[in-house]
N, C-alpha and C positions, 0 to 999 in steps of 0.2 A: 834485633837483626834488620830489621826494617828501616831505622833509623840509619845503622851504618850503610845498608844498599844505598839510600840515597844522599848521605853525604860523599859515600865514594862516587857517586853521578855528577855532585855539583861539582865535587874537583875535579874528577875529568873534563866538566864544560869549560873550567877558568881556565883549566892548562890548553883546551881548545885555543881558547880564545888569546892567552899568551903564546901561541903555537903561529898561530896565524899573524900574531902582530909584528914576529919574529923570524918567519922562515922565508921570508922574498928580501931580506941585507942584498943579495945577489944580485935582485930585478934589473930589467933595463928602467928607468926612470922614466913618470909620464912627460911626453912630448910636450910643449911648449903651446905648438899649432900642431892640428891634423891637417893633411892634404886633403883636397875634396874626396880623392879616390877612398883614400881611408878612412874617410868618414863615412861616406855612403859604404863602402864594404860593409862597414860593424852595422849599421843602419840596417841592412839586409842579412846579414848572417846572426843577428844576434836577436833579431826578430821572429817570433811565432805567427803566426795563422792568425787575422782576423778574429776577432772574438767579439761574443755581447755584451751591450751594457744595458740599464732599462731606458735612457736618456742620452739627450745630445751633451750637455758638460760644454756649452762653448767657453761658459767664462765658469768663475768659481764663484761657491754657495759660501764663503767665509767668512764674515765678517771677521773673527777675533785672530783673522792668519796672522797679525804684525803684533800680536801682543806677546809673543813669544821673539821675538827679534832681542830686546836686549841682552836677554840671556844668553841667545844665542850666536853672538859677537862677541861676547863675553867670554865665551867656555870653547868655542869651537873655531875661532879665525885664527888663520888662516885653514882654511880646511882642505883634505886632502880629495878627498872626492864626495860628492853632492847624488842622489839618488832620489827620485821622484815621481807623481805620477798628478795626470791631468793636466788645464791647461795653465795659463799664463802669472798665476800664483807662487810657481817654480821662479819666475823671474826677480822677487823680491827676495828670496830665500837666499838664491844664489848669490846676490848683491850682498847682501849683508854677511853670507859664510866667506865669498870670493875663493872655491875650490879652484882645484885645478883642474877638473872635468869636471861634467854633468853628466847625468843619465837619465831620461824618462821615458820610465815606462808603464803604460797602456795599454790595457787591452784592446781599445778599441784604435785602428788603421786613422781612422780621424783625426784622433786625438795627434798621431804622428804626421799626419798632412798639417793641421793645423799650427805645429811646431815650425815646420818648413815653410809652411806664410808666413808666421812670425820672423825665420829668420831672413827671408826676403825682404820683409818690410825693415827690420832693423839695418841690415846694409842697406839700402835703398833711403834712406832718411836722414839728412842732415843733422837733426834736433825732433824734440817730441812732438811738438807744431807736427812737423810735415809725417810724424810717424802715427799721429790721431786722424791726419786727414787721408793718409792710404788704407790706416785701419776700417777707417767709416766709409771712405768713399765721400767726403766732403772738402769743400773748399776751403783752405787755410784761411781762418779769421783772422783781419788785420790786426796789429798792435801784439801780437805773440811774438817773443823772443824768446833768449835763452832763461831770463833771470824770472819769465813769468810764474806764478805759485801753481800747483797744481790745481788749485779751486780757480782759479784764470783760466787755467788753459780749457777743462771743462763748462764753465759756465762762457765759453767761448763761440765753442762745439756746441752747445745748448741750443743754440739761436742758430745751427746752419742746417737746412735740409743734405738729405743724401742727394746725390750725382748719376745720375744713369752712363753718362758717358765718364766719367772718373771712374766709377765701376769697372766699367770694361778699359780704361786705362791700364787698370791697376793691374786686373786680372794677367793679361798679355803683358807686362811688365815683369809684376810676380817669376809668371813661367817663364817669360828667358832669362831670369837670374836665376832657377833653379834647375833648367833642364839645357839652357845655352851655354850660360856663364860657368854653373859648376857644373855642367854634365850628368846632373843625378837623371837615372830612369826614372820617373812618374808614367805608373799603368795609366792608361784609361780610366781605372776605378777613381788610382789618385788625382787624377786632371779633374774630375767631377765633384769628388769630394773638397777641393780647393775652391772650386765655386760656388759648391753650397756654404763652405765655411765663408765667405767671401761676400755672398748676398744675406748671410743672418746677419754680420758685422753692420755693412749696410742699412739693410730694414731697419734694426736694433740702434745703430748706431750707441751713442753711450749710454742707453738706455735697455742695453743687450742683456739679457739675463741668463742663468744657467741653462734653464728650459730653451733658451730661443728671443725672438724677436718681440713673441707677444707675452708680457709678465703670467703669471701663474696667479692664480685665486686669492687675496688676500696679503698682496703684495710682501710674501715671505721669502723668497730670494729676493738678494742684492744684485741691483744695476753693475755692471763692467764700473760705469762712472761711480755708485759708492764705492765699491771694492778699495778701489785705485782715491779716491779720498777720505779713506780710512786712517786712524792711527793707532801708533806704539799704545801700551799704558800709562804712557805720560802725556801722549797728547804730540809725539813728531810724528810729522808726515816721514814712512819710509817704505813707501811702494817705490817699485824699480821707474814710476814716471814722475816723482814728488820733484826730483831735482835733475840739471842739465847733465852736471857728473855720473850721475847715478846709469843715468839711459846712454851717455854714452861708455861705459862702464863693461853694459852689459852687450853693446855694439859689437865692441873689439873684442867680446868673448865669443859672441855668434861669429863675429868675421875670420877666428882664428877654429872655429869647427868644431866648437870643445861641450858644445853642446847636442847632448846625442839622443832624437827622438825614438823609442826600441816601442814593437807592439809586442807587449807582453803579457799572458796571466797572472798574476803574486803569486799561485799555486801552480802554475805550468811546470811543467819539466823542462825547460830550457834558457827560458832570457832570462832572469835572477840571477841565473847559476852560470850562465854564461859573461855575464857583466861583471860577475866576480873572481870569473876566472880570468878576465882580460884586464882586471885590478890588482890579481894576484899577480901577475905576469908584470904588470909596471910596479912593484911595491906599493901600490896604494890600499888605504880602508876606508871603508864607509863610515862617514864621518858624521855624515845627519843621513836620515831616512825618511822623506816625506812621506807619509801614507793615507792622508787624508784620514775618513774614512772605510777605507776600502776592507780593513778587517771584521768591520759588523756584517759585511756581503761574505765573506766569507767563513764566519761561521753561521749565518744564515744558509748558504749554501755547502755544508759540509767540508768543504773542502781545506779548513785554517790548518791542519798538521803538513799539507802540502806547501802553503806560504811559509810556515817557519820551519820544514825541514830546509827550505830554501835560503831563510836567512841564515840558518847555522852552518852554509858554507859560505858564506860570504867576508872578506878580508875587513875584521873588525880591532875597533881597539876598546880599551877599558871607558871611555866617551861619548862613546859611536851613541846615537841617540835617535828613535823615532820622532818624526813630529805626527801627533796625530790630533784629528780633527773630531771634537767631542758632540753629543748631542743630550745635553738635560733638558727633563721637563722643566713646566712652569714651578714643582713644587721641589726643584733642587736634585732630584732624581737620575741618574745617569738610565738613557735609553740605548736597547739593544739593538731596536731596530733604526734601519737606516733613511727611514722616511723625516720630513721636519715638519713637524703641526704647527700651526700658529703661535702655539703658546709656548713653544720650545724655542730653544736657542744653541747655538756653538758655542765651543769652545774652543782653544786651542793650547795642547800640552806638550811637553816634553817629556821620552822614559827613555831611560837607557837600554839598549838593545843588550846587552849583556846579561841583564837581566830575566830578560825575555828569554833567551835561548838556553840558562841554568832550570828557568823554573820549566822550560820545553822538555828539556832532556828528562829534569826530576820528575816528569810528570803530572804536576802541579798547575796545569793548565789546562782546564778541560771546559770551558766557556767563554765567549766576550767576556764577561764580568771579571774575571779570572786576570785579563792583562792589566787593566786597570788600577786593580788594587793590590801592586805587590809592587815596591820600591819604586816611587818617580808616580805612581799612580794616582788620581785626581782624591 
């Protein structure tokens, strides 16, 4: 008897999940370009409350984020809509799936200021040159073009101090592309928060780390500048600043609004399920799932049947895949918790979210360890 209750559960999940991949034929199609208006609308209505995190997160803790990139070129391009969380690691992703929307979301309000500097700076910049020097607040190093390598264009920036006055160029720049140009409201909170994001980058310059400005003990986060000269597993450079295409690529995607910073819980009652309802409504599915790490927080913090009662309403197909970002010790060992010792290291996997929502429903998921090792699991 038991056996059949949960076989008849998993075929309820697939016929979900062939339910959803099938009942918006109808939809209006996603838009091409959003209007400022309508991007800031979803920006604001699709967003939750402010929320904690234990850290600033300016840049990503990733090392192996591009080692999953071939596959995922592979299996999932062109893709229909992109879903994520954090900061600027989303921009490789997205380059390589080349969705037709974006979405990240955040708990923390930061993280969405910092997306909206970002896309200041990317319209604002000619080429990567001039998008490292508004990044840092540093003078464009002579001899940078378009054709330069990414290990140029940093050991470039190496040799330049930051700018006190280019800071405050930048800053007043920034905000009347985002509060002149496009019209977005930025609270007071958000004006502040833009310039703390704004003087880490600064201080930090490429040498910014997840923590902040000043590295961490033991030099176990990676530099902005590693991150970004990282590669595949073969050895290509394919960060969104490796090549001139690439960065302007991902321009004409910020320019056309299709990148949408949302502050969110995973487990909230609202922005998930709301992103997936304004997906439903365009025919679109969740076609990759960035989630970093964020699920070992959340069943540290009780709350993981909330994130995946969340995902199981969301417009998915039989492909739809999380990427998540792993942590084993030194002796080969997956860890549960979400801190990284010396002696540990990342990873970076793929699982199919179909998967995840069958064994969610059957039950069969009652710890971190639990997602991991059931089909797609490390």
């Amino acid at each position: 008897m038991r056996r059949i209750r949960r076989n008849t559960v998993v075929i309820a999940a697939f016929l979900v999940l062939a339910f959803l991949a099938t009942s918006n034929r109808g939809a209006v199609p996603l838009p091409d370009r959003l209007s400022d208006e309508v991007f800031w609308k979803l920006v604001v209505e699709l967003s939750e409350p402010n929320g904690y995190f234990p850290s600033e997160n300016f840049v990503s803790n990733e090392r192996s984020f591009q080692h999953v990139l071939a596959e995922l070129r592979r299996d999932q391009q062109p893709a229909s809509a992109y879903i994520g969380v954090g900061p600027e690691q989303n921009f490789t992703y997205i380059l390589a799936l080349k969705p037709q929307i974006a979405f990240i979301v955040d708990i923390r309000r930061q993280n969405l200021v910092e997306h909206l500097m970002y896309k200041a700076i990317f319209e604002l910049s000619a080429d990567r040159a001039e998008f490292l020097s508004r990044l840092f607040a540093r003078a464009r190093p002579p001899k940078l073009d378009r054709t330069s390598s990414v290990d140029a264009l940093f050991e470039a920036f190496d040799a330049i101090s930051s700018d006190p006055q280019i800071l405050q160029d930048n800053l007043r720049v920034i905000k009347q592309r985002l509060i002149i140009d496009h019209g977005f409201r930025l609270s007071a909170e958000d004006e502040s928060g833009l310039e703390n994001v704004l003087r880490a980058f600064s201080r930090g310059g490429p040498s910014l780390t997840y923590n902040g400005p000043v590295a961490g003990p033991g030099g176990v986060m990676p530099t902005f500048e590693e991150i970004m000269r990282e590669t595949d597993k073969e050895g290509v450079h394919r960060s969104f600043l490796a090549t001139e295409e690439g960065f302007l690529t991902l321009k004409e995607f910020q320019r056309k609004n299709l990148l949408i910073p949302v502050v969110g819980d995973f487990a909230g009652p609202s922005a998930l399920r709301s992103v997936g309802q304004y997906l439903k409504d365009h025919g679109a599915t969740v076609t990759s799932f960035y989630t970093s790490n964020v699920e070992q927080y959340l069943f540290q913090n009780g709350v993981w049947k909330g994130f995946y009662g969340n995902v199981s309403t969301l417009p998915l197909s039989a492909k739809s895949v999380f990427i998540r970002g792993l942590i084993r010790s030194a002796a080969g060992e997956l860890s549960s918790s979400p801190a990284l010792p010396p002696t540990s290291r990342y990873e970076t996997g793929l699982f199919p979210i179909s998967d995840l929502v069958m064994h969610f429903a059957d039950g069969t998921i009652q710890s971190y360890y639990d997602i991991l090792i059931r089909p797609g699991g490390q």
